[in-house]
C-alpha atoms as an extended CHARMM CRD file, in Angstrom:
* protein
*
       117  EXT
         1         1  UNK       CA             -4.8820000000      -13.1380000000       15.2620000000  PROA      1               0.0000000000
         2         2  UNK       CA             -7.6920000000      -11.5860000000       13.4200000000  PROA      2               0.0000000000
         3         3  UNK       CA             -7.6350000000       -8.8070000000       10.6630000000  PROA      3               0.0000000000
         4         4  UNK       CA             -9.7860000000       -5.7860000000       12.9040000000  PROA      4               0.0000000000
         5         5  UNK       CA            -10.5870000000       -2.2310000000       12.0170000000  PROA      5               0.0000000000
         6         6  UNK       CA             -8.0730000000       -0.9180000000       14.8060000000  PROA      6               0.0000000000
         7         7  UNK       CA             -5.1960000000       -2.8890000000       13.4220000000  PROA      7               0.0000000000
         8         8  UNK       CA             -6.1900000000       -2.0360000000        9.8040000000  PROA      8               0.0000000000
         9         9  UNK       CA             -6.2410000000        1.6850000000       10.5280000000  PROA      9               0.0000000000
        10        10  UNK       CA             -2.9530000000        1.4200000000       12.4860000000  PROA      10              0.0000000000
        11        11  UNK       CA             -0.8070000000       -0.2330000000        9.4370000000  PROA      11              0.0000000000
        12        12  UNK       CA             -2.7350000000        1.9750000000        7.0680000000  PROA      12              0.0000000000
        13        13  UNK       CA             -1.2920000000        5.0390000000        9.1680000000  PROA      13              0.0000000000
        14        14  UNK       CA              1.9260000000        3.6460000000        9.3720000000  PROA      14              0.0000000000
        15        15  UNK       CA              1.8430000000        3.3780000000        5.5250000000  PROA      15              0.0000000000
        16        16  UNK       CA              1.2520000000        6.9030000000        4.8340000000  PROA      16              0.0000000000
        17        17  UNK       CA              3.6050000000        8.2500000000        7.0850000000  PROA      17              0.0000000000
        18        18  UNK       CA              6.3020000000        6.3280000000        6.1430000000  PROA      18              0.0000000000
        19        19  UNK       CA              5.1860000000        7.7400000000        2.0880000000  PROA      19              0.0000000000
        20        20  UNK       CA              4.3870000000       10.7400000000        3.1180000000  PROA      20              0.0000000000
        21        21  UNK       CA              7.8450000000       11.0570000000        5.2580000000  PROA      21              0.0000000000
        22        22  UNK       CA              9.1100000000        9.2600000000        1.8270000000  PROA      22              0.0000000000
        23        23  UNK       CA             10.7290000000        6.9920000000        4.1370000000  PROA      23              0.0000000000
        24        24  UNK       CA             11.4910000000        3.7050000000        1.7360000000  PROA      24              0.0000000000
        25        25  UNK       CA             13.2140000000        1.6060000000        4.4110000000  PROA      25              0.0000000000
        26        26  UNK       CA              9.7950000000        2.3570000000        6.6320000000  PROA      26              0.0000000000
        27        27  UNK       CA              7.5040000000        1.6600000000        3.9770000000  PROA      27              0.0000000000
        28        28  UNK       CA              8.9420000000       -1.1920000000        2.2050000000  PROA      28              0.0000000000
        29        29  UNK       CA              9.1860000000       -2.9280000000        5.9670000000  PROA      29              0.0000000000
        30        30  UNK       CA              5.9060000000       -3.1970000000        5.7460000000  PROA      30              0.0000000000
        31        31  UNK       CA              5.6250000000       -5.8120000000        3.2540000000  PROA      31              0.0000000000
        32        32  UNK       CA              8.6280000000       -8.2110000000        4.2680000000  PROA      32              0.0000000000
        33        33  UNK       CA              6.5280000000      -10.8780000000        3.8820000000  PROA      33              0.0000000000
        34        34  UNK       CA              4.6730000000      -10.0230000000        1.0270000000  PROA      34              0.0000000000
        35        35  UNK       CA              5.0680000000      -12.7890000000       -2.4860000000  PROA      35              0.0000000000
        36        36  UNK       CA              1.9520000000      -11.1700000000       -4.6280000000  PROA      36              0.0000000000
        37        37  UNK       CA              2.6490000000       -7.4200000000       -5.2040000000  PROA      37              0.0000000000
        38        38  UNK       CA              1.3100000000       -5.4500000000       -7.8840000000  PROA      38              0.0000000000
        39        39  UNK       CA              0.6340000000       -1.8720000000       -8.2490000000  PROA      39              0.0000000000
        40        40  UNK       CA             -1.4710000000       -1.6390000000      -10.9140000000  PROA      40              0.0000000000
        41        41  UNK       CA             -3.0280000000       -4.8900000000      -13.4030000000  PROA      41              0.0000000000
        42        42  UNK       CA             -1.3590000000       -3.6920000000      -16.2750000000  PROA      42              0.0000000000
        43        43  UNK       CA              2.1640000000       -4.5030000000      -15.0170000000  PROA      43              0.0000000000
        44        44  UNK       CA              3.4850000000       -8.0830000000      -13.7500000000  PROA      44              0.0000000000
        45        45  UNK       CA              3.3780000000       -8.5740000000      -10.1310000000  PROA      45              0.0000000000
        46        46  UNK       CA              6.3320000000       -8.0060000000       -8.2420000000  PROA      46              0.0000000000
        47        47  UNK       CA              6.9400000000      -11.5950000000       -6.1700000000  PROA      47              0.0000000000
        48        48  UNK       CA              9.9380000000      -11.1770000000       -3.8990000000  PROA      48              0.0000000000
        49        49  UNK       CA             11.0790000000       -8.3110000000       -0.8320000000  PROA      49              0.0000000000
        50        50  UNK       CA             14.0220000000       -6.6530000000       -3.3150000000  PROA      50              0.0000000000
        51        51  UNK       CA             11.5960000000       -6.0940000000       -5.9990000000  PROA      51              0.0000000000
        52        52  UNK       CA              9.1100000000       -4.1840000000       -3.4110000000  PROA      52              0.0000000000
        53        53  UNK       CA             11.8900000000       -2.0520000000       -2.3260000000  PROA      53              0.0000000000
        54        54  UNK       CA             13.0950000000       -0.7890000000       -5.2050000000  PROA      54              0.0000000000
        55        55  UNK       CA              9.6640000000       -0.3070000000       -6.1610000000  PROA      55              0.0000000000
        56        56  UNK       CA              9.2570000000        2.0980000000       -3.2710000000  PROA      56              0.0000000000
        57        57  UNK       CA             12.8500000000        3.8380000000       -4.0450000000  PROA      57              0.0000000000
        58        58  UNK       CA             10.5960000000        6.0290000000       -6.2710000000  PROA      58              0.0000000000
        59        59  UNK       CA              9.0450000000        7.9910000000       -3.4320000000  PROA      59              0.0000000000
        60        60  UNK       CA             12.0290000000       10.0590000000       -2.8140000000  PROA      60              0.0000000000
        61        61  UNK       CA             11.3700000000       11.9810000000       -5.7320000000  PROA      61              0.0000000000
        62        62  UNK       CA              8.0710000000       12.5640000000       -4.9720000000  PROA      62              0.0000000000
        63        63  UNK       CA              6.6900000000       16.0530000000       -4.2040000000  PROA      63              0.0000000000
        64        64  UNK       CA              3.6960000000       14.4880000000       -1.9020000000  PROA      64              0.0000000000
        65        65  UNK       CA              0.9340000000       16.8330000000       -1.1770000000  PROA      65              0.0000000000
        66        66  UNK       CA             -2.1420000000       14.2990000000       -0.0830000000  PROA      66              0.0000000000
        67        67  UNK       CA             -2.6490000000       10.5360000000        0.6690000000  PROA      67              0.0000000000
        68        68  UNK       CA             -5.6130000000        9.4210000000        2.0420000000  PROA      68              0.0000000000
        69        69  UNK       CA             -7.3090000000        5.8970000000        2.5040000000  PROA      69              0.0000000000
        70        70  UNK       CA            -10.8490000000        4.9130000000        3.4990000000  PROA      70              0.0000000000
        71        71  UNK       CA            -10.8540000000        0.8260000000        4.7800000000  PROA      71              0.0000000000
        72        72  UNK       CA            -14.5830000000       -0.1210000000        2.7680000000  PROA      72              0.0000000000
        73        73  UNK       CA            -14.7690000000       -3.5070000000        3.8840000000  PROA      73              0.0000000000
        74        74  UNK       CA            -12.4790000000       -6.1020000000        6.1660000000  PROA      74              0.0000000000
        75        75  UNK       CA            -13.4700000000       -9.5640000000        5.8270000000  PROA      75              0.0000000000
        76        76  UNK       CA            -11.3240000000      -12.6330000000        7.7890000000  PROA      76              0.0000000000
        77        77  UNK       CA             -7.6040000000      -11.4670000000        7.1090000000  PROA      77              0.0000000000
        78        78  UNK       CA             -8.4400000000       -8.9510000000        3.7720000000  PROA      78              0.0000000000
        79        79  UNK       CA             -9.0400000000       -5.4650000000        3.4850000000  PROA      79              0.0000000000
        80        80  UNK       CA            -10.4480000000       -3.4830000000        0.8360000000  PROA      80              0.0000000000
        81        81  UNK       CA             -9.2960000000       -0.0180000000        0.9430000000  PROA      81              0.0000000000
        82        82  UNK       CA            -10.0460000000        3.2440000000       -1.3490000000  PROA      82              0.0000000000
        83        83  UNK       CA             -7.0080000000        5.2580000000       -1.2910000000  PROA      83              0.0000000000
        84        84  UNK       CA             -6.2730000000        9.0890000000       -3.3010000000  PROA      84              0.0000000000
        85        85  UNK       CA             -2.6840000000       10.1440000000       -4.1690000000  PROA      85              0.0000000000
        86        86  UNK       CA             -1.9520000000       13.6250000000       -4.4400000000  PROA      86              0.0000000000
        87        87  UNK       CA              1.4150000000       14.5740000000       -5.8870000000  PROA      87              0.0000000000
        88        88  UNK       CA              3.0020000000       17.8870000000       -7.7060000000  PROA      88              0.0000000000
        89        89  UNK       CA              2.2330000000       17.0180000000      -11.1650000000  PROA      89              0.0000000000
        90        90  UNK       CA             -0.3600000000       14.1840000000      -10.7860000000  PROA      90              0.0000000000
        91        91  UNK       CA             -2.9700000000       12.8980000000       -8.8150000000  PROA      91              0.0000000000
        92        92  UNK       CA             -4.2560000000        8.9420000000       -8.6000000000  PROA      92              0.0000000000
        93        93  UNK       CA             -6.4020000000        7.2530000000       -6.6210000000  PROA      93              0.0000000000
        94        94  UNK       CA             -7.7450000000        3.3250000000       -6.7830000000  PROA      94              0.0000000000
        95        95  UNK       CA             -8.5470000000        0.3530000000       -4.2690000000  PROA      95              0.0000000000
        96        96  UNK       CA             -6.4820000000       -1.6730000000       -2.8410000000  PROA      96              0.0000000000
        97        97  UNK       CA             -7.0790000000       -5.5980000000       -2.1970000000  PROA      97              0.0000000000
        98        98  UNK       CA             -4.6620000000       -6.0020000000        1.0760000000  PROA      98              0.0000000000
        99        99  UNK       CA             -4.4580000000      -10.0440000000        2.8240000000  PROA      99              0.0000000000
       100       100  UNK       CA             -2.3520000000      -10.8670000000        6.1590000000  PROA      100             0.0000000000
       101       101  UNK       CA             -1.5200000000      -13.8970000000        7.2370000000  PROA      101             0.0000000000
       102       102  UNK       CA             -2.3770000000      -15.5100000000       10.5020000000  PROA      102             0.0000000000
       103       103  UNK       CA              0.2640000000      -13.0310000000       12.4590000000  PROA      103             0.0000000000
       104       104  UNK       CA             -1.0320000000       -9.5670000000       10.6290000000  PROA      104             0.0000000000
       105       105  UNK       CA              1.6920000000       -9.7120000000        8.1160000000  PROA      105             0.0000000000
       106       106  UNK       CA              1.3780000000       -8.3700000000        4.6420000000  PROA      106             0.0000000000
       107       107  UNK       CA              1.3740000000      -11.1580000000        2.4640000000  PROA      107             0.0000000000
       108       108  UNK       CA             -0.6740000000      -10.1600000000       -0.6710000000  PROA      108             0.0000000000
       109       109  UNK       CA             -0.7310000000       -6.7360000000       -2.0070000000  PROA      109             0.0000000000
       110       110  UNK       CA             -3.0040000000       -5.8540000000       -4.8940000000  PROA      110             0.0000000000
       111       111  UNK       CA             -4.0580000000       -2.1200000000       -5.8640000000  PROA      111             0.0000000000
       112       112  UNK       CA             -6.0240000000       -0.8170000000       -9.1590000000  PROA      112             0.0000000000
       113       113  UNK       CA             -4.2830000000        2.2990000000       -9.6690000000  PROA      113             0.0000000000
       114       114  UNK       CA             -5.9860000000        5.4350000000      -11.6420000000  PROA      114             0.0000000000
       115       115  UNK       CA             -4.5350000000        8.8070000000      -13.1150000000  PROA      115             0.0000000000
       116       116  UNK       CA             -7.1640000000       11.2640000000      -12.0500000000  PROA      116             0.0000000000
       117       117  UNK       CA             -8.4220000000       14.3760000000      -14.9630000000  PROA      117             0.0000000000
């Protein structure tokens, strides 16, 4: 199968409402497969499912007002995605860099995360 807008817009959606919702169990499904995920360049990549879970533990103390993402290019299996994070005492926004293997599955997660002023 073959990365398409429709897909990419569907998983994207499920992403936010699973965040949004602050559903970990949702969200972190989403990268089962996952072995290359980092948040932000500054901190070591997370490399195995545990570590992306507990990662995602910290949205249930989040007081989420806005997440939105804009897809800005898909080529083969990657996405490139511009996303803003809206939250009660901070708000971020960054790209991510998003690959799937040959079944859509999340296997490579990469985001460049800034603090907004």
């Amino acid at each position: 199968m073959k990365l398409n807008y429709d897909f990419a817009n569907a998983w994207l959606e499920k992403l936010r409402t699973f965040w949004k919702n602050r559903d970990v169990e949702g969200a972190s499904s989403l990268f089962v497969r996952t072995t290359y995920y980092q948040e932000t360049p500054f901190v070591e990549p997370f490399t195995n499912f545990e570590e992306i879970r507990k990662e995602w533990g910290d949205i249930k103390n989040q007081e989420i007002q806005k997440i939105e993402f804009k897809i800005l290019a898909i080529e083969k299996n990657t996405m490139i995605v511009e996303w803003l994070f809206e939250r009660d005492v901070k708000v971020f926004d960054g790209i991510y860099e998003i690959k799937f293997d040959d079944n859509l599955q999340c296997v490579w997660f990469r985001s460049w995360e800034m603090e907004k002023k």
